[in-house]
N, C-alpha and C positions, 0 to 999 in steps of 0.2 A: 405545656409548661410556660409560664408568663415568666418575661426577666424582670428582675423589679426597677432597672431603666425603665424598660416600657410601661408598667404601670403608673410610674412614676410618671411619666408625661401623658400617657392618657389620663390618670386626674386631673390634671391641670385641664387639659382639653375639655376634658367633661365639664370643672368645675364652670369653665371659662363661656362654653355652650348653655350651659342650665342658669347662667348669672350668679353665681352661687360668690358669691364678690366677698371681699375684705371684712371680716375679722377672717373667714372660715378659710381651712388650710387642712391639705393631706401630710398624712404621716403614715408611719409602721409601728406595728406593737409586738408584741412573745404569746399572744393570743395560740390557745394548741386546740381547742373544740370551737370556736368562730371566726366567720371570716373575716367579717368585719363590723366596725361599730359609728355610729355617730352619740357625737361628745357635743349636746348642745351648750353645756357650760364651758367650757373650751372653744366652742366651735371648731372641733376638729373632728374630723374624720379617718379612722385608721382603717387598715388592713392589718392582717395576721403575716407577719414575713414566710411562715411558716408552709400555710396553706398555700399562697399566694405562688410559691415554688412547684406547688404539685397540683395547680387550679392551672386549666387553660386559658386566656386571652377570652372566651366566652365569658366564662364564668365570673372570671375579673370583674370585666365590664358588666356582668347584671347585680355583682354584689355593690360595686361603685353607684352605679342605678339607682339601687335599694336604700344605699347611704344617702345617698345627695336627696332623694327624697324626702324622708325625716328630715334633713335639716330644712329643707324648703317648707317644709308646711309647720314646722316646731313640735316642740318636746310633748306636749299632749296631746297630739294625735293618735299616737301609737300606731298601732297596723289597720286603723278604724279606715272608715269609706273615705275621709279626705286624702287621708295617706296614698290609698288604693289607687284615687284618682287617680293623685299626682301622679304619681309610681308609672301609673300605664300609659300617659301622656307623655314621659320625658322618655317611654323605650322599653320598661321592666315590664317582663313577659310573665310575673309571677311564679309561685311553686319554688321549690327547692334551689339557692342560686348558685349551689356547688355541691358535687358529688364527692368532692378530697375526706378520704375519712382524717379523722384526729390524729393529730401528731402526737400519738401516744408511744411512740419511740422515746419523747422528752417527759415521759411521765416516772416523775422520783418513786411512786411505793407500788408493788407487787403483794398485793393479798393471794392466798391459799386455804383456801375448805380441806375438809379433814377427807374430802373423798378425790383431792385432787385439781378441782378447779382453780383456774387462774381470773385474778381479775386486776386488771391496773389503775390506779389513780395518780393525780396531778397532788392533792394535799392528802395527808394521811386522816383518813375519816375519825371524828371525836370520839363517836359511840360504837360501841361492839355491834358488827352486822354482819350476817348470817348469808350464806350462799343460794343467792335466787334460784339457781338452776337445780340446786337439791329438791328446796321447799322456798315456795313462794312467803307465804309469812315466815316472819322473823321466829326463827331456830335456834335455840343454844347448841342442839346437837352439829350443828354446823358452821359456826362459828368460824370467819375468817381470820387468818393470823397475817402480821403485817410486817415487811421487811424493806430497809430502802435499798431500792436498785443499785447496782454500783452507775457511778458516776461515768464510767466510760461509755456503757451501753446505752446513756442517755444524749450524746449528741448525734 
């Protein structure tokens, strides 16, 4: 479990290692399925407070890795071969850079199929959809119904 002290000062560190210099600046977001993001129009870089609680000091550091990368090489790179360089020069060992499942404890709506399955979401879906685990294409005989969670079992 990372404390978010200690992250906090190891981005700076990172930043400060990598040159990753003035506009760019770490923060925290309410992120509940990513760990982390870089914001080149901001030049900020967040983590998820979230994940970040249940990621180890590992994980931390290869998702910080991963961030400070894209911003060092810019916005159109994406995850192409310059990115990749960068990435594997300043430390990122690539592959998956945290195993913390989703903070779906903080997810507001609970759907239900007519055979019982449960499914949860963060925003409540626009269009009627049907339960994967029943039938893989779209089923009206299974049709999910949508209810918001109560509020307490969401912190």
């Amino acid at each position: 479990m990372a404390e978010h002290t200690w992250v906090e000062a190891h981005a700076q560190h990172l930043f400060a290692v990598h040159r990753l210099d003035s506009p760019w600046f770490f923060g925290w977001d309410n992120a509940t399925t990513r760990f982390g993001q870089c914001d080149h129009r901001r030049h900020r870089i967040t983590l998820s407070r979230h994940l970040c609680t249940a990621g180890t000091e590992a994980e931390v550091e290869q998702v910080l890795l991963h961030e400070i990368a894209h911003a060092l090489v810019g916005a159109r790179a994406g995850h192409g071969a310059l990115w990749l360089d960068q990435a594997r020069r300043i430390g990122y060992r690539g592959g998956r850079t945290h195993t913390s499942e989703a903070a779906t404890h903080r997810a507001k709506w609970l759907g239900q199929c007519p055979s019982g399955h449960e499914v949860i979401r963060f925003r409540k879906p626009q269009r009627s959809m049907s339960c994967a685990k029943c039938e893989k294409r779209y089923n009206p005989a299974f049709v999910i119904t949508w209810s918001e969670r109560d509020a307490s079992s969401r912190r």
